[in-house]
N, C-alpha and C positions, 0 to 999 in steps of 0.2 A: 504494500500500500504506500509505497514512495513515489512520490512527483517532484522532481525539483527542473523548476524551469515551463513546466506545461500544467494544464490544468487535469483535475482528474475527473474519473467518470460521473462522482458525484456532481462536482463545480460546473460541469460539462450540462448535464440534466437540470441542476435549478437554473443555470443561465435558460438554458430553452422555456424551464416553467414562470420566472420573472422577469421576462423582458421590457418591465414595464415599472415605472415609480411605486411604490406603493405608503400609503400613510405610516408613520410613524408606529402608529398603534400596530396595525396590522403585520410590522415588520419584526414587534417586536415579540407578539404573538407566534408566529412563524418562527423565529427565533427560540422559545419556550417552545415548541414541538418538537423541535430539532433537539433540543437539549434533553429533554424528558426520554426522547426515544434513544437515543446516547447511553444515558445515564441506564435505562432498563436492558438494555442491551450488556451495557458493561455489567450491572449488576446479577443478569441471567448468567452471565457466562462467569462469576466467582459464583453462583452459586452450585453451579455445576462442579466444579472445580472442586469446593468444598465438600460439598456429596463425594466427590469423588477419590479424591485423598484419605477422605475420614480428617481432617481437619475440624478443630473446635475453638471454645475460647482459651484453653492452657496452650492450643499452638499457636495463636495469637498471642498471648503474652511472652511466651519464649521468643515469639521471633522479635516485640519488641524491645525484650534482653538481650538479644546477641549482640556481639564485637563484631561487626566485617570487617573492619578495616584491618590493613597487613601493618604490622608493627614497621615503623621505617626507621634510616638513622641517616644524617649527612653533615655534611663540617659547614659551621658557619664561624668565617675569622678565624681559622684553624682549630674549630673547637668543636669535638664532636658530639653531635646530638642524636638520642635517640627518643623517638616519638614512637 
């Protein structure tokens, strides 16, 4: 789902469905469709995921404990530092 530089099949399709001004309101209503259906989309597909793993709320808080990040070390002003 990458486009850099052209437009993609979505952006492609509402050009053709709003060729035309539309009020304020109306745009921003359209905009709130667009987001909702996003948003249920994204939300179906963790739900799935979750069903699917067997994921719960203890894996949820573990993962918000974990370290990812790789322990590093470098010199600064000849001094070296470990992070």
């Amino acid at each position: 789902m990458e486009a850099v530089g052209k437009l993609t099949n979505l952006q492609i399709e509402l050009l053709k469905l709003f060729q035309y001004n539309l009020p304020e309101k109306q745009l921003s209503e359209i905009k709130n469709i667009l987001a909702k259906y996003f948003a249920k989309s994204a939300t179906s597909e963790m739900d799935r995921l979750w069903d699917e793993n067997g994921w719960n709320n203890e894996t949820m808080k573990d993962w918000a404990s974990e370290h990812l990040r790789k322990k590093c070390s470098f010199s600064f002003h000849s001094k070296k530092i470990n992070l």
